[in-house]
N, C-alpha and C positions, 0 to 999 in steps of 0.2 A: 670528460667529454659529455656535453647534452646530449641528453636522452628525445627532450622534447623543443618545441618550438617555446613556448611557457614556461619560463622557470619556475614563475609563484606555483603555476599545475603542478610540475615536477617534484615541487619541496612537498605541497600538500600528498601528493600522492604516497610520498612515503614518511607521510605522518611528520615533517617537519615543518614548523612555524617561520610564517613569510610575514617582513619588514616591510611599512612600506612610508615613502616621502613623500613629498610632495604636499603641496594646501590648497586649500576650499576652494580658492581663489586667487589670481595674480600670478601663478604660474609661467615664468617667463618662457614664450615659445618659437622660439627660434633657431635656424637650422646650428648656430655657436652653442645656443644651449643644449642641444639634442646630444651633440658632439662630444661637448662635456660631461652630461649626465648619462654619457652610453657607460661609462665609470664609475655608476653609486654605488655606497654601500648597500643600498638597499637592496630587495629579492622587486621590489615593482614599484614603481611610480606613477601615483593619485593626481591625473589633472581636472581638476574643478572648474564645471562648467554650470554647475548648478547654481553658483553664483559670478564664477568667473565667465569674460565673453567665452560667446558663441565662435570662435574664430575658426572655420576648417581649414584655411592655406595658411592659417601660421600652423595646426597643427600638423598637417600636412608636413612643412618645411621642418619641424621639431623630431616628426618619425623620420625624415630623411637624415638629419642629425646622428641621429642615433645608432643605425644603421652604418655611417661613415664614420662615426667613432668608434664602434666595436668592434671583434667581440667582446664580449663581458667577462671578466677572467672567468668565469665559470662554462667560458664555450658558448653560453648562448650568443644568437646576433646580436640582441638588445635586450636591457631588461624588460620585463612585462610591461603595459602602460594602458592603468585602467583608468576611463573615465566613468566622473562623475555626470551624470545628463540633466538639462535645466528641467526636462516635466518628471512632473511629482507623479509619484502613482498611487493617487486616488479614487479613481474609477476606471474598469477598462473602456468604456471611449475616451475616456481623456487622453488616456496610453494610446490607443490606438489612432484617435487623430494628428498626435504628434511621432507617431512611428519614423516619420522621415529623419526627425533626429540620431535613431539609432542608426541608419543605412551612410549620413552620413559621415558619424564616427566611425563605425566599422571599415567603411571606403577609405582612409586615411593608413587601416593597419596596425589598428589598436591590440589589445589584445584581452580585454575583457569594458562591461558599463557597469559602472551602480546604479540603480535606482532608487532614487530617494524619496522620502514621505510614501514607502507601501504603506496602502492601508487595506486593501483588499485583495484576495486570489485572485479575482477578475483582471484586473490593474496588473499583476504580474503574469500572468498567464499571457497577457496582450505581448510584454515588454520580451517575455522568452518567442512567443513565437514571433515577433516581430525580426528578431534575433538572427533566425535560424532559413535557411532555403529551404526549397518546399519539398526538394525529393530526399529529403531524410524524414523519416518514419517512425523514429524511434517516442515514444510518449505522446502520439497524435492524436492517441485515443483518451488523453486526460487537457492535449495544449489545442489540438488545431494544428491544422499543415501548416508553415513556415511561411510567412507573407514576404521576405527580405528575394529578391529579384537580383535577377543576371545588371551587371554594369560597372559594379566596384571593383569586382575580383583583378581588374588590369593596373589600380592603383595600389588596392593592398597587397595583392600575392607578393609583388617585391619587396614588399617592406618585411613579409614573412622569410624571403627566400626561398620558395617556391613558385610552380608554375602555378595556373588559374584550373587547370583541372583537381590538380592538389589542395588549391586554397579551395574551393567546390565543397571536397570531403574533409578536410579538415577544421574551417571554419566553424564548430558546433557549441555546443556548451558538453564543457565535463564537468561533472561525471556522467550526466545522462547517456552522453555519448564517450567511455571510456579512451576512445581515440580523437578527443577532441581537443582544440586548443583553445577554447575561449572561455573564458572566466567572467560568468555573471553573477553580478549579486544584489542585495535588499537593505536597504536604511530604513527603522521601524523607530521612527520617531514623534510618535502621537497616540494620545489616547487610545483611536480608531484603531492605528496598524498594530499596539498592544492585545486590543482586544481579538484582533484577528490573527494573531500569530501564528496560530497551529496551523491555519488553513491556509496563509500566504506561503508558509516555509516547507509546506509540503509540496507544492509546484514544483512540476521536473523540470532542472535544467538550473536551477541553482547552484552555485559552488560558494558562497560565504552571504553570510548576513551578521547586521550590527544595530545595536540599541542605539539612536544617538540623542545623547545624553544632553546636548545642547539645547536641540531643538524640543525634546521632548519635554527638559526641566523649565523652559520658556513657558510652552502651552501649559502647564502648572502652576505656573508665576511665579519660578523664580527666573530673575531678570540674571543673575550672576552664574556663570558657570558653573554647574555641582559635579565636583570631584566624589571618587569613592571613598566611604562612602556613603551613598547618596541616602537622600529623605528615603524613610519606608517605602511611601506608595513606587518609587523610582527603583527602587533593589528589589520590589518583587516586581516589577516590567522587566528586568534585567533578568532573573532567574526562570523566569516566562519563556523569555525569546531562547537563553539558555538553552534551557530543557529543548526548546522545540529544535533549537539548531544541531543537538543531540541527537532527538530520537532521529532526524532527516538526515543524517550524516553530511551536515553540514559545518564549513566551520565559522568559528562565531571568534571578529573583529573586536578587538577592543586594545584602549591605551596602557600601557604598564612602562613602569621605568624599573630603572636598571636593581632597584632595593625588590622590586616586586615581581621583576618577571618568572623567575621561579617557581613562584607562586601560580602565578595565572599561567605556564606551561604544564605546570602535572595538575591544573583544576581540566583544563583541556581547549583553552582559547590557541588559536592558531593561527591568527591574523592581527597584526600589532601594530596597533597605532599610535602615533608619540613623534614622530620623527626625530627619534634621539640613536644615533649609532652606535653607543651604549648599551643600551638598553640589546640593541640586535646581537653584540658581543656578547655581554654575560648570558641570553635567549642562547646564541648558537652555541654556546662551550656545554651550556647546560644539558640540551639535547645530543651532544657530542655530533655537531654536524661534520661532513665531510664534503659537502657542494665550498668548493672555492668561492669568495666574496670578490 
């Protein structure tokens, strides 16, 4: 029986490692697909908007999906469905002129954003309080009140299964808010957002963050994807963010297949990326999960 609205939440909260699908981009989104993938193997499904369109009524029409294919054998309505957002967060104006993005992701009924290219606290600080409505309290005194506004809550609550006073209070980020259902988190894919790690991952209102290695190994010139692993200057950016995803009790996203995941679940990555169902298999036998797939 779900505990929570989130499953990806759920699993993290008791220390187990969430799967997830989905690509960068081209994500087919529509109400057949939704229908279909209310059944992944996966714990949450990644739609990329950072490089895939902008489209709110197809996602729209894809949370509707999901919602009428489910529930997920594990009880929940749907699996999690975190987006990727097209603005980079490199400066907080930048984050903060483009805030409307986040409202309206959220108004669809998502259930967490990444933000990609952090490179400053500033830049995530916009992106969480952008996030968040203004009459929760909680970390105001390091984020700012909550800028996200009354008007979505009649399209997402149902996608939650709840009413709009309920989606109100529950709409938050966890862990800041223990009782929250929204899952945000950070792609530190540069120089800059290297250098700045300790101080982007200490922002309240996080729940995972990832190195990514694509983008990062590009802006170093290599032009080919580096697998682990990776050139020096890139394994110690990796054990940087690491550490900092550590001391903030965060958890730290990366790819492992099915020879390695073992490996990277007792080093203590918790978010797995790969889209290999495999890999999520030998993951959950290894932690001895009992959440139904």
């Amino acid at each position: 029986m779900a505990k929570r609205i989130n499953r990806a939440i759920e699993l993290l909260e008791a220390d187990q490692a969430i799967y997830y699908d989905g690509p960068h981009t081209g994500h087919v989104l529509t109400y057949e697909q939704g229908r279909k993938d209310a059944k992944t193997w996966a714990d949450y499904i990644n739609v990329g908007m950072e490089h895939g369109a902008f489209d709110m009524t197809a996602l729209g029409e894809y949370m509707r999906g999901l919602v009428d294919g489910g529930p997920t054998n594990s009880g929940h309505r749907t699996p999690a469905i975190i987006v990727e957002a097209p603005v980079n967060g490199i400066d907080g104006p930048n984050v903060a002129y483009n805030a409307w993005q986040f409202r309206q992701i959220l108004g669809r009924g998502v259930h967490g954003i990444l933000l990609c290219q952090a490179e400053s606290a500033d830049a995530v600080r916009e992106f969480v309080r952008a996030c968040r409505f203004p009459h929760h309290k909680a970390g105001v005194d390091r984020l700012g009140i909550g800028s996200r506004g009354r008007g979505s809550e009649p399209t997402a609550a149902p996608i939650w299964g709840i009413d709009q006073m309920e989606y109100f209070a529950r709409c938050e980020p966890w862990p800041l808010n223990p009782d929250g259902e929204l899952l945000l988190g950070v792609k530190i894919e540069s120089p800059p957002g290297v250098a700045n790690c300790e101080e982007i991952l200490a922002v309240p209102g996080l729940g995972f963050a990832e190195l990514g290695p694509g983008d990062l190994g590009l802006s170093l010139g290599y032009t080919s994807l580096q697998r682990r692993p990776y050139p020096p200057v890139m394994e110690e950016a990796r054990a940087r963010v690491f550490s900092a995803c550590k001391w903030n009790r965060i958890a730290f996203l990366e790819g492992a297949t099915p020879d390695k995941i073992a490996a990277s679940l007792d080093e203590g990555v918790r978010v797995i990326a790969g889209h290999n169902p495999e890999s999520a298999r030998v993951g959950r036998a290894h932690q001895k999960r009992a959440m139904p797939v």
